[in-house]
Structures are given as C-alpha cells and as structure tokens.
C-alpha positions in Angstrom: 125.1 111.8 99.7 123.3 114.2 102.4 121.1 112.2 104.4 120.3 115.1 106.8 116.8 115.7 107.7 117.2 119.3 106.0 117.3 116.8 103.0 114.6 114.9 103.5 112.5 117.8 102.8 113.0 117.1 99.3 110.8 113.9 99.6 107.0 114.7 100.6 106.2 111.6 102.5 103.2 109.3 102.7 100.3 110.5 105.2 103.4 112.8 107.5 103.0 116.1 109.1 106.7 116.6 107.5 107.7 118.5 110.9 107.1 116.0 113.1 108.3 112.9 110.8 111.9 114.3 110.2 112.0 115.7 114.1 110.6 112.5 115.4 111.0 109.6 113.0 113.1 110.0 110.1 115.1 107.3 108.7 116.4 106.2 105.4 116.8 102.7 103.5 119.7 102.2 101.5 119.7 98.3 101.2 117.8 95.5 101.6 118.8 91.5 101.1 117.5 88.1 100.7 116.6 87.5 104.4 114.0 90.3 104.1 116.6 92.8 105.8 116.4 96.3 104.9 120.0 98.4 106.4 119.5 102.3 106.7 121.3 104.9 106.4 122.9 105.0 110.1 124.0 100.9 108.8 121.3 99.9 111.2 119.3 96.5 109.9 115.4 95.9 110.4 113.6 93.1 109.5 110.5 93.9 107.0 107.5 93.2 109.1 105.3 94.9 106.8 106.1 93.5 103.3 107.0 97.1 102.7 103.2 98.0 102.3 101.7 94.6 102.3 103.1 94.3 99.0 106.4 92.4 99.0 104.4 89.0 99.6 107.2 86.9 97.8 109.9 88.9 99.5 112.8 90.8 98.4 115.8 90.5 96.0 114.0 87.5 94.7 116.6 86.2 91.8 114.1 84.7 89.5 111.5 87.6 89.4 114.1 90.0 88.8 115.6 87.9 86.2 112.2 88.2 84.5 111.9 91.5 84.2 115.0 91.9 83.4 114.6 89.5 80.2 111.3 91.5 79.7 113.3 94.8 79.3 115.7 93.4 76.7 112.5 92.1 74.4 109.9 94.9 75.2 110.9 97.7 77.3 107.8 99.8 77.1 104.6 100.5 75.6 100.9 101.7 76.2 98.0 100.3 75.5 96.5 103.0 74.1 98.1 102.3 70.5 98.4 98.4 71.2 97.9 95.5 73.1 101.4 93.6 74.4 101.9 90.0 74.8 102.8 90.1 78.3 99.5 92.1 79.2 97.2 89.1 76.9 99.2 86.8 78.9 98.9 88.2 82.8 95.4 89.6 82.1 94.6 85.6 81.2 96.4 84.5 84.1 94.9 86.8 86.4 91.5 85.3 85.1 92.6 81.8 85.8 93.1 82.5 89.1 89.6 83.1 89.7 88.3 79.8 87.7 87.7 82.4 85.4 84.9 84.0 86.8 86.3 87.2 85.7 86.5 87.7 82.2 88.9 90.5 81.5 91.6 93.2 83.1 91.8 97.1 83.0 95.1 97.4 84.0 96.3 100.4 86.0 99.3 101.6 88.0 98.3 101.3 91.5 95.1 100.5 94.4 94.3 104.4 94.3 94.1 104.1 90.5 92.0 100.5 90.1 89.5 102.4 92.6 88.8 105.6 90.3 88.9 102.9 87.6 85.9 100.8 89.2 84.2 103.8 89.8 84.2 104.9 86.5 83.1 101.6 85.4 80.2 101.6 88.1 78.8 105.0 86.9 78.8 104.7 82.9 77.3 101.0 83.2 74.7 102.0 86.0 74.0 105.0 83.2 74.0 102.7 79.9 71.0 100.9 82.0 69.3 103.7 82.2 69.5 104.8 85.9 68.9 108.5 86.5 71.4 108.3 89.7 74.4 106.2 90.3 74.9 105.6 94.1 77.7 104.2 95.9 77.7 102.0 99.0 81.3 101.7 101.1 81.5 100.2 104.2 82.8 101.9 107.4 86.4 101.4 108.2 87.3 100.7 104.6 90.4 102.0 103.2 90.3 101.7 99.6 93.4 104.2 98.3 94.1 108.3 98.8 93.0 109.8 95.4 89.7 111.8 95.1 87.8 109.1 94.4 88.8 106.7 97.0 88.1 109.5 99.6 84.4 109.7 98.6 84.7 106.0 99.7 86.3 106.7 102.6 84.2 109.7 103.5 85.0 109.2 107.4 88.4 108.2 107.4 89.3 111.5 105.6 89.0 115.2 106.1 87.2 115.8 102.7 86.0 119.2 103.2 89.6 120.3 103.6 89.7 119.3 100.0 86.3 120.6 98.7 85.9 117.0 97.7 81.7 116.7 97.1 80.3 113.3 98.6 77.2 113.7 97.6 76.2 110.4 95.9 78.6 108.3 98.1 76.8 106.3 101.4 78.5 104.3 104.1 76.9 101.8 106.5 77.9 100.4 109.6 80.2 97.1 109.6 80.0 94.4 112.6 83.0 92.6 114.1 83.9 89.2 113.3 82.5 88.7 117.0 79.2 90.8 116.1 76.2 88.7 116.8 73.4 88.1 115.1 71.1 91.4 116.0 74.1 93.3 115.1 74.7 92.0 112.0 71.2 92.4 110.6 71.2 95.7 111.8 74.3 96.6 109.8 72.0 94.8 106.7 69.4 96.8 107.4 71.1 100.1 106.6 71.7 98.4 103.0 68.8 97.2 102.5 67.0 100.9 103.8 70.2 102.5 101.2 68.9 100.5 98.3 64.9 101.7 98.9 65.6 105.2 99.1 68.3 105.8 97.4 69.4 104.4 93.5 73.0 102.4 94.2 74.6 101.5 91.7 77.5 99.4 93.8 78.9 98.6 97.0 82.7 98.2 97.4 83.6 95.6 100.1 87.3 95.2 101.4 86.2 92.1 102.9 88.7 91.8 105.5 89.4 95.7 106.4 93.2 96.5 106.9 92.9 100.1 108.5 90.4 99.2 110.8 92.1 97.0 112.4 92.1 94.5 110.6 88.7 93.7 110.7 87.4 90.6 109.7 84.1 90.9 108.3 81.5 88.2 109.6 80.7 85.8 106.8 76.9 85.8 107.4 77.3 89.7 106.8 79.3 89.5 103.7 77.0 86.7 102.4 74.0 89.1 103.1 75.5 92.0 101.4 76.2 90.2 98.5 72.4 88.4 98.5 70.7 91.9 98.3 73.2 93.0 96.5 71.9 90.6 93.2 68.5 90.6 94.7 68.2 94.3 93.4 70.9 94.7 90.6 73.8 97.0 92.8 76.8 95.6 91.2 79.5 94.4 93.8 83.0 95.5 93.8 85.3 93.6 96.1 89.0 95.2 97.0 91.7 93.2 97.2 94.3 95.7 96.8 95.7 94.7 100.3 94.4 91.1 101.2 94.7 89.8 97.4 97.6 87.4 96.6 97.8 84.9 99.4 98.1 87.8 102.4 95.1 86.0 104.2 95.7 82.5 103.9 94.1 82.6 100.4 94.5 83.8 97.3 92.0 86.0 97.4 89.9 87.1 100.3 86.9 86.8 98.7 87.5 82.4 98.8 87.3 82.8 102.5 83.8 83.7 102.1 82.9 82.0 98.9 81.9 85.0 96.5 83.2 87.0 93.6 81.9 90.6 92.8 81.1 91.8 89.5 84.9 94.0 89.7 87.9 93.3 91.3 90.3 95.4 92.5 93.9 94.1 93.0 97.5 96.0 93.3 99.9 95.6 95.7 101.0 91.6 95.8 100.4 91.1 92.2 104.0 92.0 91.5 105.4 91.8 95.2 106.6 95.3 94.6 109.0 94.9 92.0 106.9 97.1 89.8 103.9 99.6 90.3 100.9 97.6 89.0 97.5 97.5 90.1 93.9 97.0 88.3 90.3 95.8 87.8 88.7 92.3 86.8 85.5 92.6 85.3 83.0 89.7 84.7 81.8 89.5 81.2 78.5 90.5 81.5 80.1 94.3 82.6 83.0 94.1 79.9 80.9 93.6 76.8 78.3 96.6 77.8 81.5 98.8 77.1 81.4 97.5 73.1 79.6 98.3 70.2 79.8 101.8 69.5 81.6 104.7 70.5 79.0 105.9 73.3 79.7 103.3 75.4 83.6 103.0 75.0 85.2 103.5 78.7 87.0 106.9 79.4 89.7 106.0 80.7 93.8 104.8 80.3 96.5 105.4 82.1 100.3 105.9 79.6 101.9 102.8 81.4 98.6 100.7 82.1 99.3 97.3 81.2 103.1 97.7 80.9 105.1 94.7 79.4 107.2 94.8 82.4 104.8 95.2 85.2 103.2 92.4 83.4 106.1 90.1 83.3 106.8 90.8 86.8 103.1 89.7 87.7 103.4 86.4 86.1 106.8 85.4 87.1 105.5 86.3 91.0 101.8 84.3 90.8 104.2 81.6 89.0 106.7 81.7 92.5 103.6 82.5 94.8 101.8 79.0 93.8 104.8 77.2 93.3 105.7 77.4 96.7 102.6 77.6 97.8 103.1 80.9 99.8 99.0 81.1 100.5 99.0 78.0 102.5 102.6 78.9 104.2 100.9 82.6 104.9 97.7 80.4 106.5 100.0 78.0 108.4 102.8 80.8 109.7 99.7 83.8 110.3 98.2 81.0 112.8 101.5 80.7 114.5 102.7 84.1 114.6 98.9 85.0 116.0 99.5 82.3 118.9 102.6 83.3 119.8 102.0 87.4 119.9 98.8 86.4 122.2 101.3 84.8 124.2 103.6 87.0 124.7 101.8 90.3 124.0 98.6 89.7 125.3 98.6 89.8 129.3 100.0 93.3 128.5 97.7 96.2 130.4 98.8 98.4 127.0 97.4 95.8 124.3 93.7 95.8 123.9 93.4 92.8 120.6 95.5 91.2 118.5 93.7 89.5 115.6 94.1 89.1 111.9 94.2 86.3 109.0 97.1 85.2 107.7 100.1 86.9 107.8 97.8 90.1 108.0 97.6 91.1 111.9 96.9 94.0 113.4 97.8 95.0 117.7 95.0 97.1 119.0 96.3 99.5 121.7 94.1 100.4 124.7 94.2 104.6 125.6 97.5 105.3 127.1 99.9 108.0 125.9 103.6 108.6 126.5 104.8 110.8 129.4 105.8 114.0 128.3 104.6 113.2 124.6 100.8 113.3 124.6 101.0 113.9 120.8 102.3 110.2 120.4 100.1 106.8 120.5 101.7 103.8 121.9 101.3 102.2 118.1 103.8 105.5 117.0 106.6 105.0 119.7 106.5 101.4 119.7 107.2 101.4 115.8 110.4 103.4 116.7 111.1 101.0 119.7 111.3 98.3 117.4 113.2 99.8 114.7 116.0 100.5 116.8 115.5 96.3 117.8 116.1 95.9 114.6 112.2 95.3 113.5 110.4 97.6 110.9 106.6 98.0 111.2 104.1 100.4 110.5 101.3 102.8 112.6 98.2 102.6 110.9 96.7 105.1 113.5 98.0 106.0 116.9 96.3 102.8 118.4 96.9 100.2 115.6 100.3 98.5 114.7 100.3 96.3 111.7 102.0 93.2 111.5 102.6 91.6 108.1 105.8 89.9 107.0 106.3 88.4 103.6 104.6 85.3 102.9 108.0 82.5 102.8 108.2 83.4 106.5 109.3 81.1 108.6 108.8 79.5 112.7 111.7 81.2 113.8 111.4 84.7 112.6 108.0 84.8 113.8 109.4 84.0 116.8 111.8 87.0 116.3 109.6 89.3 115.7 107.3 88.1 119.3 110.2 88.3 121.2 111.3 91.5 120.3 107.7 93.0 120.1 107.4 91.1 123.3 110.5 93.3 124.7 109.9 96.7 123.4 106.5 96.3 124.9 107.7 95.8 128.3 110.0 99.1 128.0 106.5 101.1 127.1 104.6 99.9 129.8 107.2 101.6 132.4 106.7 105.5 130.5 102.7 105.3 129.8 99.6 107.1 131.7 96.2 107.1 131.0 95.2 109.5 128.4 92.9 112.2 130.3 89.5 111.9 129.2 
C-alpha cells in the first residue's frame, strides 16, 4: 500500500493545516498490541501516552471486550432506535444509571462528545421553552473544550474562529474560570459574572467540564464548582456537566463530578465508555428533565442519530465498565496519576522550558514557558517535543503549541510511568540546547 505523504492527502486530518502536517509530522499506524504499543508504518513502535484520545482507558487489544462485541455481532449486528429499542441499549443505558447511584434516570444515546453536546443543547432549549421562558441562554466556562461541531463552538466561542464559519453566538455567554490555586477574591469574582449572567440575561444552562482538558488541564476549584452549582438551583439554570474526556475513571474517579460531590441535571459522556472499541457517546438525564419530553407530540425531542444506541457500541460499553471496575482501573488511574505526577516534577521540572505540570489522575498536562525553536518560529516546544518523543518511541499529543498532554491507559503500571519520565526527561534536555526566547 502507498504510504507516501502524496497519499495522505486522501485523509483530512483532525485540527491540521494539511501542508504542514504531512511536511512536518506525518506518520501512519499500522499495528498496535497488548502492551499499549502502536508500530507505524516506518516499523517504528511508540508507546500510547494518550489513550489514543483519552479514550482507550482499558487499553488496547483487550481479549475479553473484543470477544464481546464480537458475540454481539453474531446475535444483533445492527439496529436503530428509531423503529425499536435493543436489549443491549435497556441494558447499558441501566448500567450507565447505576453508576451514578442512579441519580440519572435515563440515556440519549449518540455517536460521539461533539454529538452528546448538540444533544444537551437541544435538550436545554425545548425544556427551558416547554417552561415557558421567552429566551434560552447558555453559560460555558472559559477554557472549556466541549467537541468541534457547530454547537459545541458556540460553547467554545473563544477557543474557535467562529466568524470564519458564520456561526451566530448570540445567545451563548462565557465567564471567567479560576485556577485550582485561585484564592478566594478570585473565585468570587469568577461567581460574580454568573450570578450578574443570570440577572440580566434568561440562562437556561451552564455546561461545566469540571476539570478542563484543553486548558491545561485545569482543575477547577471546588468552592467554585460548588458555587456554580448553588446558584445554579437557586435560580432554576439547569446544569450540564461534560464528562466526555474526564468520565470513566481518567481522574481517579469514575466520574469527575465525585471529586466535587455533585451531579448536573445532563451528563455528557463518550470517549471511555467503550475505551475506543466503538464510536459511542451520549447524555444522562435526571427524571425530572426526561418525563417533560412525554405526553404528547409537542413536547417529543427532535432528535436521533441512525446508529444511536447501537447493540454493539452497547455491548462494548458494558463489557468495558464490567473490566474498568473489576480491576479497579479508577483507583489504579488515582494511585499511578500520583506517581507519574511526582516523578515528571522530578525529572521535568527544574527545566528553564517547562512552566507547570499538573493534572488528576492519569490526566496531566506539561505547560511550556515562551520559547520557540531556532530556525522554526512557527513551531511550539509542545509540537517538536511530540515528534522528539515519537522517534523515542513515546506517542503524545499537542494540545496547543505550549501544552503537551500526558494520559496513558488506566492498567498502567510503576515502570512505564517511569518510561515515559525518562524519555520525556531526555527529549527535554535535547530542546533545551535549540530554543530562544520568542520575541515579544
């Protein structure tokens, strides 16, 4: 097969000027094993560092999940829920409940994060109209990522270049978030933007990604997330929590939310829900929201997606909560996270390139101070150091010029967390030898 870069032209890539990505960066998986291993095209192996996407949380080539879906095709390939309900959707939708002490009371399944956000929104608008409001405002917080359709963008508002895709905010607010250092002043501050939102404005939700992977990773204080949620009730905005990324023992928890001791009205969730073996995502919805949807065709939700709820997916969910609490992968992601955090401080952090390293659970992030590569002033450090690493045999990913993400599957253990500090460790000291200070 041609692996040429004249090849990969054929495949539009994620978030890549397409130039510079095949000029600069290019590569091609063709394997990956049971040691979390992925070999390219070249023959070259790279440890997964990322889960893939943050999504592989139970690893890969996993023998029992794939034995699962595999029994799942041979009884119920395929079907939609638009003509029927399947068994394996009554029984994930009831699992996915359970894990939640059943707070939530039932699951609009979609395809992906992007998806379980238009989803929510939707939901949001025609319940904040059923009650009557004449406008349906939406809160995000700053630094949020929550997906790259047209919906999530409103959401995103800063993080994207929305006029470039005549895509109308109006209706769509964001408010400042603190730091997980942020003291007190600060934090009421951010609270104060809410709280002058929700007397000017009619909201009809806030979306909170409580610990916010493309910013960073920033951890949310809890006295701020426990203050958003207060007003939140206080006044009636429903609260939608995202745990596309941080859901399905990533942080240390199952959910993020049970760091800080809430649950919103929605949940989002994609991503670890199936570890990747099949595109899933959705949206838990308390009761309450659920049953204002019935009882005549003016309130039935808009919405469906052909493979929503799909008997595989939805095998592939069950067998992977069934693995991820079995052996106990949320407290193993707690215990390793705390190690791998210590020893990239360590080794990483008297480095005059690194700014912060932080995170929760196995989901860290390495904040970069200004410095650029000689002779390629296009390039962060966070964008040559994930090529540095690759060829040491370690596969990362940029989430900005300035930001590296470092998030390995959740059955990780002592020594390749040491692996991946020592080589990080190594590929550091090569950038610190070919760097000036960016020109200000």
């Amino acid at each position: 097969m041609d692996f040429s870069k004249e090849a990969g032209n054929k495949v539009w890539a994620a978030f890549k000027d397409m130039k510079v990505y095949l000029e600069k960066s290019y590569r091609v998986l063709t394997d990956v094993d049971t040691d979390n291993y992925y070999t390219d095209s070249k023959g070259k192996k790279m440890y997964d560092g990322v889960s893939t996407l943050l999504n592989a949380n139970i690893g890969h080539c996993n023998k029992e999940l794939i034995e699962a879906v595999n029994e799942q095709f041979f009884r119920l390939d395929n079907t939609t829920l638009f003509t029927t309900t399947n068994d394996a959707a009554l029984r994930c939708s009831e699992k996915l409940c359970k894990l939640t002490g059943d707070h939530y009371y039932s699951c609009f399944f979609t395809n992906s994060g992007s998806e379980a956000c238009d989803t929510a929104v939707k939901i949001v608008k025609k319940y904040s109209y059923m009650k009557g409001m004449k406008e349906c405002g939406i809160v995000s917080l700053k630094g949020a990522y929550h997906g790259s359709n047209l919906t999530a963008m409103k959401l995103g508002q800063g993080q994207y270049e929305n006029e470039q895709y005549f895509n109308d905010c109006s209706g769509y607010y964001q408010i400042d978030v603190p730091s997980y250092e942020s003291d007190d002043e600060e934090i009421g501050k951010c609270l104060a933007q809410y709280e002058e939102l929700i007397r000017t404005k009619e909201i009809g939700a806030v979306f909170m990604e409580l610990i916010q992977l493309s910013n960073g990773v920033n951890i949310l204080p809890e006295s701020f997330v426990k203050g958003m949620y207060d007003i939140s009730k206080k006044n009636g905005v429903l609260v939608v929590v995202d745990e596309v990324a941080t859901g399905f023992g990533r942080t240390g928890k199952m959910f993020a939310s049970e760091h800080y001791g809430i649950r919103g009205d929605l949940m989002m969730f994609a991503k670890g829900v199936t570890s990747g073996y099949f595109p899933m995502g959705g949206v838990l919805a308390v009761k309450e929201v659920y049953e204002a949807f019935a009882g005549g065709s003016e309130k039935l939700l808009e919405n469906g997606f052909t493979t929503g709820g799909h008997p595989v997916g939805c095998a592939a969910a069950l067998k992977n909560i069934e693995i991820l609490e079995r052996e106990n992968m949320s407290e193993n992601s707690a215990e390793m996270g705390e190690y791998l955090l210590g020893r990239l401080k360590d080794e990483l952090g008297g480095s005059f390139l690194v700014d912060e390293i932080r995170g929760k659970g196995l989901m860290l992030s390495i904040l970069f101070n200004d410095y650029q590569i000689i002779g390629m002033p296009e390039f962060g450090i966070a964008d040559i150091l994930t090529n540095f690493a690759a060829g040491s045999g370690l596969l990362l990913y940029p989430d900005g010029p300035d930001t590296m993400i470092v998030a390995p599957v959740l059955n990780i253990s002592r020594n390749e967390c040491d692996n991946i500090a020592d080589i990080l460790r190594d590929c550091i000291g090569k950038l610190e030898k070919c760097v000036k200070r960016r020109d200000k």
